[in-house]
C-alpha positions as CSV (number, residue, x, y, z in Angstrom):
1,X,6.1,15.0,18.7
2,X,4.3,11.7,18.4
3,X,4.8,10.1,14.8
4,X,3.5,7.4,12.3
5,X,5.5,4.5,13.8
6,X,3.3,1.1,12.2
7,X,0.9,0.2,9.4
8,X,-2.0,-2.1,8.9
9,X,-3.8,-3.6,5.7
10,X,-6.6,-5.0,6.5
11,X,-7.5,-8.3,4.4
12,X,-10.9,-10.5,3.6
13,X,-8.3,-13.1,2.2
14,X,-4.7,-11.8,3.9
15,X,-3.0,-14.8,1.9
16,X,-4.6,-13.5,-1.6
17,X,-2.5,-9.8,-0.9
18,X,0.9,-11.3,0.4
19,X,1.8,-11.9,-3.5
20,X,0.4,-8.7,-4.6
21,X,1.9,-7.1,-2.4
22,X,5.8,-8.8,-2.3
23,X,5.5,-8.3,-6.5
24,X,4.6,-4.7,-6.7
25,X,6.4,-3.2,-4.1
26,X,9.3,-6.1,-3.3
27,X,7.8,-6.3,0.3
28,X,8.9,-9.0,2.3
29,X,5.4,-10.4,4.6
30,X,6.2,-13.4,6.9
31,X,3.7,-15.2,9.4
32,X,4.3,-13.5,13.2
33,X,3.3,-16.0,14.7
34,X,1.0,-19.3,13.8
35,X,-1.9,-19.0,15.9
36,X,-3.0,-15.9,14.7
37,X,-3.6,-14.6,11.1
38,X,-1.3,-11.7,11.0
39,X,2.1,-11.1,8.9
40,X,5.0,-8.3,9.6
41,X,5.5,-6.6,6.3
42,X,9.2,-5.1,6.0
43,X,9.2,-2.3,3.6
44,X,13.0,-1.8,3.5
45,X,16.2,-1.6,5.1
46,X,16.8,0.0,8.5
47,X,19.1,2.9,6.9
48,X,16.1,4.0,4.6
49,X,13.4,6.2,6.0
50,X,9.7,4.8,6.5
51,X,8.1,2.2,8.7
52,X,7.2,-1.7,8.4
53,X,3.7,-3.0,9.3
54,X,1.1,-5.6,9.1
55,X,-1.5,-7.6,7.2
56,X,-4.2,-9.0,9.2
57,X,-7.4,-10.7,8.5
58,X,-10.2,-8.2,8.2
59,X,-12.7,-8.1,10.8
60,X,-16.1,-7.0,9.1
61,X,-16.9,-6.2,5.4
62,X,-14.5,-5.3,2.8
63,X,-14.9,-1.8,2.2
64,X,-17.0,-1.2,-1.2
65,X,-16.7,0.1,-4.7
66,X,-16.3,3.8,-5.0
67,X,-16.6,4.0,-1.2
68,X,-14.7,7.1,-0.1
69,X,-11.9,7.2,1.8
70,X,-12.3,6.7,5.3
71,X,-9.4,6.1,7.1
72,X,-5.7,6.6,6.7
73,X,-4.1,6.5,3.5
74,X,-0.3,5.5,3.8
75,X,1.8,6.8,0.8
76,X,4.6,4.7,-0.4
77,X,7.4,6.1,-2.1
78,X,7.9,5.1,-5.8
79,X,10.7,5.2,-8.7
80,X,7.6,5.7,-10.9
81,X,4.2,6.2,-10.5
82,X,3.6,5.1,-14.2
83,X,5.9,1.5,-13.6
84,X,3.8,0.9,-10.6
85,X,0.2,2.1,-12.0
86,X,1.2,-0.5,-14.8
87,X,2.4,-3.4,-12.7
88,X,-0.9,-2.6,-9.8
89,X,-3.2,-2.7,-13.4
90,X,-1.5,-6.4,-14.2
91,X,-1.6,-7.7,-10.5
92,X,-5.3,-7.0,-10.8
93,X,-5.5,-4.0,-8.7
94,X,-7.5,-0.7,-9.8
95,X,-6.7,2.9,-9.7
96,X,-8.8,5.0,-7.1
97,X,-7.0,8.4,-8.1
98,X,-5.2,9.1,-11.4
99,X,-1.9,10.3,-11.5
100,X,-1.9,13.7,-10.8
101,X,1.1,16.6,-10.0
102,X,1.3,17.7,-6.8
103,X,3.1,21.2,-7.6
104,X,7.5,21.1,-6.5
105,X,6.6,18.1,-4.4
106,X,5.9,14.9,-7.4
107,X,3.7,12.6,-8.8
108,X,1.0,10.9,-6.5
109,X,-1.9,8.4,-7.3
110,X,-3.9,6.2,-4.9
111,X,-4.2,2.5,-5.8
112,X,-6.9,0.0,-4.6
113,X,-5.4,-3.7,-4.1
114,X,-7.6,-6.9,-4.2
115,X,-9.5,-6.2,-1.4
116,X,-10.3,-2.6,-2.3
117,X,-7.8,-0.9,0.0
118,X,-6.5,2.5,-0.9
119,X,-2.9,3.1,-1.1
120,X,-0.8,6.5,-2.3
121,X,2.0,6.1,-4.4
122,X,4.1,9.1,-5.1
123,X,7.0,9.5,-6.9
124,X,9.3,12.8,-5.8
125,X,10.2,15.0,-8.6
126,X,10.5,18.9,-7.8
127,X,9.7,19.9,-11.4
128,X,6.1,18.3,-11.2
């Protein structure tokens, strides 16, 4: 069965996210290759489940305020929604979806970074 093997974030500014990024989540981005303006982002050790991907430089308009979603919306696995709503709210990132339960599964809200880019952040917890 085919599966989600790679991510993209799209970026008006990609070097404006590579902070944001590396300080909320601990993300490591480094340059691929000089030429062109796109960074690997490694999300974690090869013994923990998920994926790595990319941050490249947007290619048209930055999507815009209160713009639904339409796209994918990768969900990153959190020790707290709350610690990360807090430190998103500080890096100058907004929320697009409160915190909400999502019934024996966990916590889940979707952030916006700088560039207005939706992101899920859940947090398991069976008893939610």
């Amino acid at each position: 069965m085919p599966r989600v093997i790679h991510f993209e974030i799209h970026a008006t500014n990609p070097l404006e996210l590579i902070p944001f990024y590396e300080s909320l989540f601990g993300w490591t981005l480094t340059r691929f290759i000089p030429e062109v303006e796109y960074w690997t982002i490694v999300t974690g050790t090869d013994d923990q489940p998920g994926i790595n991907g990319g941050l490249v430089k947007r290619q048209g308009p930055a999507p815009v305020e209160m713009q639904s979603v339409n796209a994918s919306v990768c969900t990153v696995q959190v020790d707290s929604v709350d610690s990360i709503l807090a430190k998103n709210a500080e890096l100058g990132g907004s929320v697009a979806l409160p915190k909400m339960p999502i019934p024996g599964i966990g916590w889940l809200a979707y952030i916006k970074d700088l560039d207005g880019n939706i992101l899920g952040i859940m947090n398991p917890d069976p008893t939610a």
